[in-house]
N, C-alpha and C positions, 0 to 999 in steps of 0.2 A: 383436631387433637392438638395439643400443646405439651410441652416439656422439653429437654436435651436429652437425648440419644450420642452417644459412644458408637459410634459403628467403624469395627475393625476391619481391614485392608479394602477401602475405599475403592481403589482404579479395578481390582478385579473384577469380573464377570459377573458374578452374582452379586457383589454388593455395590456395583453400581447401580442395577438396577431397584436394590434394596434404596437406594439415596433415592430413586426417582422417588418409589415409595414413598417416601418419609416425610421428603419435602412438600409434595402433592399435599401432604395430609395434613401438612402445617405444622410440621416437627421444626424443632432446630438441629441442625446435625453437628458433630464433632469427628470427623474422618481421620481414621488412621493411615496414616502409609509408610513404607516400610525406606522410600528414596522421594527427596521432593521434588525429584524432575516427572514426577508422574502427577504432580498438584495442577498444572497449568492443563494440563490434559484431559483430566478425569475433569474438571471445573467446564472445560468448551464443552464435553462429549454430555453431559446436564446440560450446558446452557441451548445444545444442538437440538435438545429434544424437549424446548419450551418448557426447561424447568428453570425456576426463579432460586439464584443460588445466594440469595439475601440472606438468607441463615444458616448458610455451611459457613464451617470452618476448618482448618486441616492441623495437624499436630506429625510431627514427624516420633516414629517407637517401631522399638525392636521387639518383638517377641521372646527373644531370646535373655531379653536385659529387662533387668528392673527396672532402670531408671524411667521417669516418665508417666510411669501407668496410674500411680496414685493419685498425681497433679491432674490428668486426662479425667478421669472417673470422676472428681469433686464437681459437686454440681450438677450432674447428671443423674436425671430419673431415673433410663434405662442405658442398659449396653446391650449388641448387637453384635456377638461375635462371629464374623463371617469366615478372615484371615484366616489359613489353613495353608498348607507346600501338599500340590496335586502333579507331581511334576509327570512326565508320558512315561519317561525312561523308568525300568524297573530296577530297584539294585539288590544287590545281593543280601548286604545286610540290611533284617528285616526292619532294624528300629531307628534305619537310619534319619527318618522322617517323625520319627517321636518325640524330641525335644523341641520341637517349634510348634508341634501339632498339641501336646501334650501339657510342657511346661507355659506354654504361651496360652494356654484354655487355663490355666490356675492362675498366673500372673494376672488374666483380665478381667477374670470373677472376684481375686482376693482383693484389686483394687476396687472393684465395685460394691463387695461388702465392705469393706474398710469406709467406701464412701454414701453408704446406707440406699445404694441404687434398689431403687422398687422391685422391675423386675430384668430378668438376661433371658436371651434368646441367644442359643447357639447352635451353627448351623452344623450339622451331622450329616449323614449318609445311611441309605440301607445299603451300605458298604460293612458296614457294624453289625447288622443282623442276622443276613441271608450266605454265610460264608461257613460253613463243616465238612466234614466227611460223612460220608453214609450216609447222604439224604437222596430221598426217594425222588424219581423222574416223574411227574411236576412236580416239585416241591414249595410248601407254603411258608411263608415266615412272617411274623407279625411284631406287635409294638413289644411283645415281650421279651422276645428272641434276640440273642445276642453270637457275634463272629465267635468263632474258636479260637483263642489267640495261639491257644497249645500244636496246632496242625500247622506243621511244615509247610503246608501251603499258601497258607496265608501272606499275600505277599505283602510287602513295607505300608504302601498307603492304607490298605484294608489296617491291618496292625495299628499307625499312626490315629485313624480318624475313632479306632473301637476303643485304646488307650484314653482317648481325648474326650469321649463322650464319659466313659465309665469312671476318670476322673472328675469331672464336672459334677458326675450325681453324686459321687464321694463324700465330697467337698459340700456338697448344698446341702446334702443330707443330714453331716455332721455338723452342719451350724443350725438344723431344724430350717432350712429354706429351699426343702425340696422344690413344692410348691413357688417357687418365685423364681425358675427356668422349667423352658420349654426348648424343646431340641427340635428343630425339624433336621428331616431324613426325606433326603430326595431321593431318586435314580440318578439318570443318564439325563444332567438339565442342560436342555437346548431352548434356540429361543433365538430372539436377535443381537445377537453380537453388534454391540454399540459404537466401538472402534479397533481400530488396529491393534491393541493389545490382546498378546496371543493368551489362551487359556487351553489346556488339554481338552475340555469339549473342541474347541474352536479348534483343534489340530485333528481329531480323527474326525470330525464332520468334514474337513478341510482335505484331509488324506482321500475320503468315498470321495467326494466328487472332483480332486485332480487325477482320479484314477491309480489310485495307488495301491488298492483291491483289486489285483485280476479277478481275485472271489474272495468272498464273503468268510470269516468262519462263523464258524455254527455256535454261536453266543446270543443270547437274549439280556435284556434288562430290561428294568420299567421307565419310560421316559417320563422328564418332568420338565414343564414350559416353564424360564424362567421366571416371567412374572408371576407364575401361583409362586412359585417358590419365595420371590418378594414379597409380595402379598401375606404370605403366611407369617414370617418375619415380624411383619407391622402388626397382623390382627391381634398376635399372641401378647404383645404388649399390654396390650386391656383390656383383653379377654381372662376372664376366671379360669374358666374350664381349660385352659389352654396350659397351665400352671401346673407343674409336676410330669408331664405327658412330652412322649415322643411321637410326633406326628408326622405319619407316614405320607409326602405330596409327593403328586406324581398322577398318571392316568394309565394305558395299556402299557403291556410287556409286547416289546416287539424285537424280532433278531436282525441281526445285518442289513441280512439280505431285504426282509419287509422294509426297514428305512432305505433302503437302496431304491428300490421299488417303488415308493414315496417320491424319491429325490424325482429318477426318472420321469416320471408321470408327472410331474408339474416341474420338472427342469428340464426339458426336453433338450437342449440345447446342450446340456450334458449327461445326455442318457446314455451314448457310446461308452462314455470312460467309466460311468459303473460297472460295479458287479452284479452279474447275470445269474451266479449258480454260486453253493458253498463250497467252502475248501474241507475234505478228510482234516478230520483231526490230529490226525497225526504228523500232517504238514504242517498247520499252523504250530505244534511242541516245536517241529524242526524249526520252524522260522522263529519262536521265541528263544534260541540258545545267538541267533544273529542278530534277532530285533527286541529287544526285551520289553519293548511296550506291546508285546505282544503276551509275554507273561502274566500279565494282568489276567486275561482272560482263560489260560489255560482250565484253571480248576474246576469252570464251570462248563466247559464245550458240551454242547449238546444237554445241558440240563434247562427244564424251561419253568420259572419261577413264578408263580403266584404269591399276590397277598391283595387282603381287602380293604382303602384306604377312604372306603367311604364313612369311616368314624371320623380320619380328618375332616373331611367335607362339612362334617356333620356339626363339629365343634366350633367351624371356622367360620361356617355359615358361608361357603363359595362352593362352585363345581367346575371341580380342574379341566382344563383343558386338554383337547383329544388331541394324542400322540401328534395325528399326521401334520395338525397346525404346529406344533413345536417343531419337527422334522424341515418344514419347509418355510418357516421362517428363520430360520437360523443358516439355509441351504439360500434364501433370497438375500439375506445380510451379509453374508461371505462375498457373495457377485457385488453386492454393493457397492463393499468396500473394495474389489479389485483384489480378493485374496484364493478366488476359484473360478 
């Protein structure tokens, strides 16, 4: 493949492995970052994993500020919106994560139609989809389904990423280029963490296995192995069918405890400091009014979610990866690096 790619917040987690993508595939890249003391870093942690970094280059831009975006975009086939604030901590107010998440998703679409870019990939969450009241235990949600933004529950990042996405079709829609983005919607993406740059996956992976779970709470989600989630990124760029669609990556629904369980049995060496059994719900509420990265997960305790994401597969032409490889590659890359 050939052309320039735009791929926004570069040193992150997921979009550095998007840059493996890219490069592998004979893209040229143009990497955003948000501070350029992370260019020299994100540049080794490529060059560490036998990627040839001849055709990156890096641009320094704010999300929050105009300037920049339009000069970045010129010249570019596609953009690759990765950049998003996923921070642990919960805050009170809900929309506090909305203008970076929100206004920074139109800032980098309206520079890429201004710059006649082909097609945008931006990345989403079934953080967007699977979040209401009054849904039945198991409950199913699909590419149609969208968060409540209206339910007090909903807390800042769900709000942030559902804002960001239903902006983006907004926007595409009313210029007639629905078709020309594609959203992928992950789970809970684990995988191998590249380097020391912390990421909210890399913190509650990080938290189960230094033992910072005496138990478990009773919350499920679907996991998703980094690289599909790269992977999907890339395919969508020159894929048709992939045009207009939110595609749902990812493989099993699994709870805590089951990834706990994972870790143990192939981390043996840290299976004491897991958790063994789940916490009552009503202790993890008490511990989210002291830990509020623990808010996160209140609204859904004990609910266990379905969805059927073999239309992605189907469109992508890949077959994602099972749960327990993302669980323990991402649980092997922590010890790697000396961070569990």
């Amino acid at each position: 493949m050939s052309g320039k790619v735009l791929l926004t917040g570069i040193s992150g987690f997921v979009a550095k492995h998007v840059a493996i993508e890219l490069l592998n595939s004979g893209y040229e890249v143009l990497g955003t970052v948000r501070n350029s003391s992370s260019i020299d870093q994100t540049k080794k942690t490529l060059e560490e994993n036998n990627v040839s970094t001849e055709k990156l280059s890096f641009v320094k831009l704010d999300l929050l500020k105009d300037e920049g975006w339009n000069e970045a975009a010129e010249g570019c086939k596609y953009i690759i919106h990765v950049a998003s604030p996923f921070p642990l901590k919960v805050s009170n107010d809900r929309e506090s994560l909305t203008p970076a998440a929100k206004d920074g998703t139109l800032r980098v679409l309206n520079a890429g139609i201004n710059a006649e870019v082909e097609h945008f990939v931006k990345t989403s969450s079934i953080v967007c989809m699977f979040r209401k009241p009054n849904r039945s235990n198991p409950y199913t949600f699909g590419e149609n389904d969208w968060t409540d933004l209206e339910w007090d529950k909903t807390t800042d990042y769900f709000v942030s990423k559902t804002r960001a996405e239903k902006a983006a079709w907004d926007l595409m829609k009313s210029k007639g280029l629905k078709n020309s983005l594609t959203c992928i919607n992950p789970g809970f993406v684990l995988g191998d963490f590249l380097n020391e740059k912390t990421s909210t996956s890399m913190e509650y992976a990080k938290q189960l296995l230094q033992g910072k779970y005496p138990a478990a709470p009773k919350f499920s989600v679907m996991i998703s192995h980094v690289k599909d989630v790269a992977k999907a990124h890339v395919l969508s760029l020159s894929n048709k069918k992939a045009g207009g669609r939110r595609l749902i990556v990812g493989s099993e629904v699994r709870s805590i405890l089951e990834l706990s369980k994972i870790m143990a049995k192939n981390i043996p060496s840290h299976a004491k400091k897991l958790p063994k059994r789940e916490l009552p719900n009503f202790m993890v509420k008490l511990i989210s009014y002291i830990d509020t990265s623990a808010k996160t997960m209140v609204p859904d305790l004990g609910l266990k979610m379905q969805t059927d994401q073999t239309y992605a597969e189907d469109i992508l032409q890949i077959k994602f990866t099972a749960s327990e490889i993302a669980v323990v590659d991402a649980a092997k890359s922590l010890i790697r690096l000396n961070l569990a």
